[in-house]
C-alpha positions as semicolon CSV with decimal commas, in nm:
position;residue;x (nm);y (nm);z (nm)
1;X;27,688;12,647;7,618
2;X;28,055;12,677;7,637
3;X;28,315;12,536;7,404
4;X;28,681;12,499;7,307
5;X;28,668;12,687;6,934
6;X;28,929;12,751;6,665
7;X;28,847;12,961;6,369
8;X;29,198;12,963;6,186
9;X;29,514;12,682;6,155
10;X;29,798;12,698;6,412
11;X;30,073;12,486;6,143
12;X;30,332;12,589;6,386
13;X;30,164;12,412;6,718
14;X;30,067;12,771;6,861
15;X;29,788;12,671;7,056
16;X;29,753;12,979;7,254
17;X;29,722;13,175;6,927
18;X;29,382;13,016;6,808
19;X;29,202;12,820;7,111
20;X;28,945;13,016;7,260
21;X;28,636;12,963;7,488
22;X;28,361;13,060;7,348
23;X;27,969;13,017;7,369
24;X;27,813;12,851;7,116
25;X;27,414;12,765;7,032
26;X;27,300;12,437;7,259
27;X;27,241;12,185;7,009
28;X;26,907;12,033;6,927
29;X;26,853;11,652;6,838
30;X;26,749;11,559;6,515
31;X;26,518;11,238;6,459
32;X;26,786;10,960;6,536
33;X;26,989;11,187;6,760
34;X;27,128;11,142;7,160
35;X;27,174;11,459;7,315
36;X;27,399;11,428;7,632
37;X;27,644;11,679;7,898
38;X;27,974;11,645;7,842
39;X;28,107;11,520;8,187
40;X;28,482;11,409;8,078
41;X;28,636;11,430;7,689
42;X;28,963;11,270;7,619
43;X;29,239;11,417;7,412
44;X;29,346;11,209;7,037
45;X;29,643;11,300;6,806
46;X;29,389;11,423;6,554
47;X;29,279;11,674;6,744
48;X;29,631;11,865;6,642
49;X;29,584;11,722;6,297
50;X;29,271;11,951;6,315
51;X;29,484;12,249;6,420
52;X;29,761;12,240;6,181
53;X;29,471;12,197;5,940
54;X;29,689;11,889;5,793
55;X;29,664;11,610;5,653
56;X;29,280;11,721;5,640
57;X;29,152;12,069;5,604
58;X;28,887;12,019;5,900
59;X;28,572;12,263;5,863
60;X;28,612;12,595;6,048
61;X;28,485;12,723;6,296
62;X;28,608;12,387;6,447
63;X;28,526;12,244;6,794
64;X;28,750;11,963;6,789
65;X;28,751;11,617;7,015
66;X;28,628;11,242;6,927
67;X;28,633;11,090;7,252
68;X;28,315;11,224;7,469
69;X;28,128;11,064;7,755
70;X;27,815;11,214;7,968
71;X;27,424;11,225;8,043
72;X;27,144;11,202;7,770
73;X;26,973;11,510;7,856
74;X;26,764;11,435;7,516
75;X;26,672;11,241;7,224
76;X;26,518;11,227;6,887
77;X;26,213;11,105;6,797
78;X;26,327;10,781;6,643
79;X;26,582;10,700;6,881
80;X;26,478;10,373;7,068
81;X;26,772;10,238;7,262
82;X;26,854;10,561;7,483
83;X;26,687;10,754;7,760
84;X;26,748;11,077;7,938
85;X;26,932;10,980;8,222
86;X;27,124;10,691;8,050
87;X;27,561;10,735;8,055
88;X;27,694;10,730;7,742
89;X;28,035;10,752;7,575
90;X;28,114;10,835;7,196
91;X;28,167;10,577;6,912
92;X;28,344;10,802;6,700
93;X;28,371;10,591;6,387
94;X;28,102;10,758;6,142
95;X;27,973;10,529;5,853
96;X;27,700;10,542;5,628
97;X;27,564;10,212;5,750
98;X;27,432;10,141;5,413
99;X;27,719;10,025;5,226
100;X;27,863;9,673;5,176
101;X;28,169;9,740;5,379
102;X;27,897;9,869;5,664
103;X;27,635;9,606;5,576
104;X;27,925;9,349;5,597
105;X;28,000;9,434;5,958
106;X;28,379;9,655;5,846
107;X;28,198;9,993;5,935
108;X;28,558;10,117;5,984
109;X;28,633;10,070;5,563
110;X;28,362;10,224;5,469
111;X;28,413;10,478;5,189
112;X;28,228;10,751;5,361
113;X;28,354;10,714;5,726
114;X;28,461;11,011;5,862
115;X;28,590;11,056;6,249
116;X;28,355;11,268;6,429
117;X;28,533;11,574;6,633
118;X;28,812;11,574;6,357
119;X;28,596;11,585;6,021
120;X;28,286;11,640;6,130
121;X;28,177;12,027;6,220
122;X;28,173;12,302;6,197
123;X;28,083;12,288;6,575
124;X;28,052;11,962;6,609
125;X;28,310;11,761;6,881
126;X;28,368;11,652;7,204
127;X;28,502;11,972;7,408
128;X;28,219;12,133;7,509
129;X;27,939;12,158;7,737
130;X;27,671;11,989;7,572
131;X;27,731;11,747;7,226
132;X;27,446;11,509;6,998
133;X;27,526;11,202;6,848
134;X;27,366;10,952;6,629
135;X;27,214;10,703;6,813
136;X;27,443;10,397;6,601
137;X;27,747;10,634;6,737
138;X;27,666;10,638;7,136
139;X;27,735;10,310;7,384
140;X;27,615;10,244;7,718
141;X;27,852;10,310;7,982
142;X;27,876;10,040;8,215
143;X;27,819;10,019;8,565
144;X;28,117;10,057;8,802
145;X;28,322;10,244;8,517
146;X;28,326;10,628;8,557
147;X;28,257;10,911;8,273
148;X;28,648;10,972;8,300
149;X;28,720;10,629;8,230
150;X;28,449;10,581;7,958
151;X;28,602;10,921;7,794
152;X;28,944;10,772;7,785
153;X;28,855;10,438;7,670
154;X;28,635;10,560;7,361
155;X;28,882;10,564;7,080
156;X;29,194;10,420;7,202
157;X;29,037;10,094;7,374
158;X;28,861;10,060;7,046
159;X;29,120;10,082;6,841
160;X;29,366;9,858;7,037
161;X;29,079;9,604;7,048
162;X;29,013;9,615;6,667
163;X;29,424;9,608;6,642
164;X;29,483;9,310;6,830
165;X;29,134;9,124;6,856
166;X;28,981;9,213;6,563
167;X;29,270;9,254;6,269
168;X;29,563;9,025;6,452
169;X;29,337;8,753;6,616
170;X;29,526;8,725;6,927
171;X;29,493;8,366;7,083
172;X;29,582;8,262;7,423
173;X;29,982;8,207;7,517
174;X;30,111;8,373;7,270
175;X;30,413;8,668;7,288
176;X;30,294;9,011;7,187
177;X;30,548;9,308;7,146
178;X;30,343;9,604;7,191
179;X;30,552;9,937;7,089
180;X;30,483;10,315;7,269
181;X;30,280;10,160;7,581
182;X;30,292;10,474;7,788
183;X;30,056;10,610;7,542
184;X;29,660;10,575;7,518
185;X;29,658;10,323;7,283
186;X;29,920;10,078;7,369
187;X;29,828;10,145;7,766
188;X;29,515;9,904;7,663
189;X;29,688;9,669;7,404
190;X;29,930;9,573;7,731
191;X;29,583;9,484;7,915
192;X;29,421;9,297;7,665
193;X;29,728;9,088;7,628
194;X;29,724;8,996;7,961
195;X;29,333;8,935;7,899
196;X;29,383;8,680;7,662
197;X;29,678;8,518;7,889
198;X;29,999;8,642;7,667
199;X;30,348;8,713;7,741
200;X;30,383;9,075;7,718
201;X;30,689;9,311;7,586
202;X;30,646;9,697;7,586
203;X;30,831;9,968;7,504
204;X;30,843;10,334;7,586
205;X;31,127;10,576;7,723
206;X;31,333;10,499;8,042
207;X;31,130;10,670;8,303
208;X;30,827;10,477;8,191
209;X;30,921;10,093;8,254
210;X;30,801;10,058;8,634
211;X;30,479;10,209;8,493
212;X;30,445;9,974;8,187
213;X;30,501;9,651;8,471
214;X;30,208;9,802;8,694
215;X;29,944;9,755;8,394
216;X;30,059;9,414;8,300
217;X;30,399;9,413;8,100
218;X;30,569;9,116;8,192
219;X;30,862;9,308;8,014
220;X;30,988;9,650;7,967
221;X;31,208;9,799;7,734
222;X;31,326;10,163;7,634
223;X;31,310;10,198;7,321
224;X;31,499;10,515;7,274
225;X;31,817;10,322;7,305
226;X;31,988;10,177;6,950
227;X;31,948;9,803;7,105
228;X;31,622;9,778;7,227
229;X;31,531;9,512;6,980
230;X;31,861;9,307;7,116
231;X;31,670;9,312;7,424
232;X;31,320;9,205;7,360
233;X;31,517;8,947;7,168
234;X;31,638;8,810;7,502
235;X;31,310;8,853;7,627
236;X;31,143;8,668;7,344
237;X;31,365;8,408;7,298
238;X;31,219;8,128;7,578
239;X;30,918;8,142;7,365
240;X;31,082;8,147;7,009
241;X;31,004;8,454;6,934
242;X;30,710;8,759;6,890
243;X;30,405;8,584;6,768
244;X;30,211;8,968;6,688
245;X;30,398;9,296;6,732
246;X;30,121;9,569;6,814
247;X;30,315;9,922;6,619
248;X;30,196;10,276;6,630
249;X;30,500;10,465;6,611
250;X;30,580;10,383;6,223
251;X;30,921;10,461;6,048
252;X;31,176;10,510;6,315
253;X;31,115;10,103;6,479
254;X;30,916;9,944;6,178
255;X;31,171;9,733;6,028
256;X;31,332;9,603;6,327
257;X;30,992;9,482;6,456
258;X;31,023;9,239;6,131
259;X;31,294;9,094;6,258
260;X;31,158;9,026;6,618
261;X;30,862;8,824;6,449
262;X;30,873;8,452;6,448
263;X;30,772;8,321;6,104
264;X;30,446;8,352;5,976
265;X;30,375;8,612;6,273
266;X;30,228;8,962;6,243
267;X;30,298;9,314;6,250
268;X;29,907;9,524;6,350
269;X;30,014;9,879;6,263
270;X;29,745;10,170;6,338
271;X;29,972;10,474;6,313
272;X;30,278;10,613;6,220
273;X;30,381;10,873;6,495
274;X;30,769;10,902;6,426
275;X;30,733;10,943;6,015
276;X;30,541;10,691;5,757
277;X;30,841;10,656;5,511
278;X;30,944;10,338;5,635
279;X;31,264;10,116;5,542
280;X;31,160;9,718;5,511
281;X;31,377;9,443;5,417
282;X;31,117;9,246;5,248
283;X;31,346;8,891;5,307
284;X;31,154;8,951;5,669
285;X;30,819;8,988;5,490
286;X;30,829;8,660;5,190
287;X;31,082;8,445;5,351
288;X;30,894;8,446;5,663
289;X;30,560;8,448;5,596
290;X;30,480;8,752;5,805
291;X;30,149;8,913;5,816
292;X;30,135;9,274;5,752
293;X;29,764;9,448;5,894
294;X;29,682;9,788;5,919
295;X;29,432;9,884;6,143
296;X;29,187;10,153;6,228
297;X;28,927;10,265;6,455
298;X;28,710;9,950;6,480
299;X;28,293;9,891;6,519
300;X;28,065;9,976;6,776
301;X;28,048;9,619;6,939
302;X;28,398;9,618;6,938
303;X;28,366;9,956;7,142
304;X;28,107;9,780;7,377
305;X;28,325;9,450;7,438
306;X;28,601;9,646;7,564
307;X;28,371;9,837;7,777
308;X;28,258;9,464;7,931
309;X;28,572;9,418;8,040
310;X;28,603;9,750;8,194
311;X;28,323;9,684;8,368
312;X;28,461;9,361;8,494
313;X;28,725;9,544;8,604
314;X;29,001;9,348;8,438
315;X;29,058;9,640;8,175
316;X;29,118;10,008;8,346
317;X;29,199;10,317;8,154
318;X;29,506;10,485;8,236
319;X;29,465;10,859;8,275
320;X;29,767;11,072;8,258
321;X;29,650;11,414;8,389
322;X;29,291;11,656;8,320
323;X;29,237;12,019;8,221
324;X;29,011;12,293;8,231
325;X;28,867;12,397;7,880
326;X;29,016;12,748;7,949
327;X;29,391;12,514;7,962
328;X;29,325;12,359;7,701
329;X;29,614;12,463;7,510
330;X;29,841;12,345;7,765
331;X;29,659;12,000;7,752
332;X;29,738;11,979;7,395
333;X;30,119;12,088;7,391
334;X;30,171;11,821;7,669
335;X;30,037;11,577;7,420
336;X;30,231;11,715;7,141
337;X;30,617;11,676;7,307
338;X;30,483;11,363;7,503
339;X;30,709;11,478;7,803
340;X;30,644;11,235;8,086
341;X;30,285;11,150;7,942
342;X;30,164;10,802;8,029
343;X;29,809;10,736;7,942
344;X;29,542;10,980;7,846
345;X;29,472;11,318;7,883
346;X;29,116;11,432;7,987
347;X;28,953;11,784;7,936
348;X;28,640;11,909;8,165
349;X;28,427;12,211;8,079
């Protein structure tokens, strides 16, 4: 089979340098294994945390990708819940399922998790022709939602879902700020807002706004201008205030988000995109009660609700663009500067 390989680092973003398509042996499942074809994979920030080899030295050679949805061509002996035929899509949280964090239903703070396509190899990820999974790390797709849909969804619906459902407990009527929704991530915590009946502020860059409205904002903002917390102040202020602010872009917006909350509100943080040495004035953390959560990844049921409502159709993924393997340094640098992204970016063998 074919697939998207590295064998060195690229710390200076030179894609072009290192990506190559190569083949690579077909893999074979073990016991408690789902073998499936890769129809659609979805592109993740880690995957150019893989490349620059930082914060983690991921194992080389390295096919990288987390997000992964297809066909069970085969499965392992012990495997019970899949067929070949079935349509599956990654759960890319890997746990030991043993521990008390896993046994306690918090797979994702378990000491041993690792996030297949990033730390898992070598040759083991998402961009290529054929991938295996544990059985615990597959989910049915359902009916009515495509393999490019699935493959976008994987991580970043998850995620968002754990952020806001999970971590924040969202309740109905409430205002939710949710920072950087152009992106993957905060394309879905917009939706599931809206799901759960909320007022809605988002923020991205200028060009974005009429985009952000279309998927549910009932607000936009840019927040590349210096008073773009003035403004989802105004916005805000009919209902006192931002009950949960939903942040992924870390150091550059952190502190004013504090000062949007209402007391005893919350700030769900899964990321840290601009920088993670962030300036707080803690008066906005003790005098008002505030809630500080981080969040990450989130468990396989939390995968699968999201997925129900995709299949309802009252949660969509938003898909930016897709590329060939062969482009898939291209795919990656359009990630990297963000230049008119909005949603997710998809690759295809």
């Amino acid at each position: 089979m074919k697939a998207v390989v590295y064998e060195k680092y690229a710390p200076n973003d030179d894609y072009k340098s290192i990506l190559q398509v190569k083949e690579v042996p077909d893999p074979k499942p073990k016991p408690n294994e789902v073998v499936f074809n890769v129809k659609a994979a979805a592109l993740n920030y880690n995957d150019i945390w893989g490349m620059r080899g930082q914060p983690v030295a991921v194992p080389l050679p390295h096919i990288s990708g987390s997000d992964a949805a297809g066909e069970v061509i085969a499965v392992g002996e012990d495997v019970t819940g899949f067929k070949v035929g079935d349509r599956v899509v990654s759960h890319s949280n890997m746990s030991c399922r043993v521990c008390q964090a896993c046994t306690d239903g918090r797979e994702y703070d378990c000491q041993k998790r690792s996030i297949w396509g990033f730390q898992t190899g070598p040759l083991w990820g998402a961009f290529s022709e054929i991938t295996h999974l544990p059985e615990v790390n597959v989910a049915k797709i359902p009916d009515g939602v495509s393999f490019d849909e699935a493959a976008a969804a994987s991580m970043t619906l998850l995620t968002a879902w754990h952020m806001l459902v999970g971590r924040a407990k969202i309740r109905p009527g409430q205002t939710v700020l949710i920072m950087g929704g152009g992106s993957g991530v905060g394309s879905f915590g917009i939706q599931i807002a809206k799901l759960y009946n909320c007022t809605v502020i988002s923020t991205a860059s200028g060009d974005k706004l009429d985009k952000l409205k279309q998927i549910g904002a009932d607000y936009a903002v840019d927040h590349r201008k210096e008073d773009w917390s003035k403004q989802v102040r105004e916005y805000a202020k009919p209902h006192g205030g931002i009950d949960i602010t939903f942040d992924h872009i870390g150091q550059t917006h952190w502190n004013a988000q504090l000062t949007l909350l209402k007391y005893g509100g919350t700030l769900v943080t899964c990321g840290a995109t601009t920088g993670y040495d962030a300036k707080t004035d803690l008066r906005h953390i003790f005098f008002k009660g505030t809630n500080i959560l981080g969040s990450t990844q989130g468990t396989k049921a939390e995968l699968e609700q999201g997925l129900f409502w995709m299949g309802k159709k009252k949660i969509k993924a938003v898909i930016d663009s897709t590329y060939s393997f062969e482009n898939a340094a291209e795919a990656h640098t359009k990630m990297l500067t963000g230049k008119g992204l909005f949603g997710k970016i998809l690759m295809k063998p």
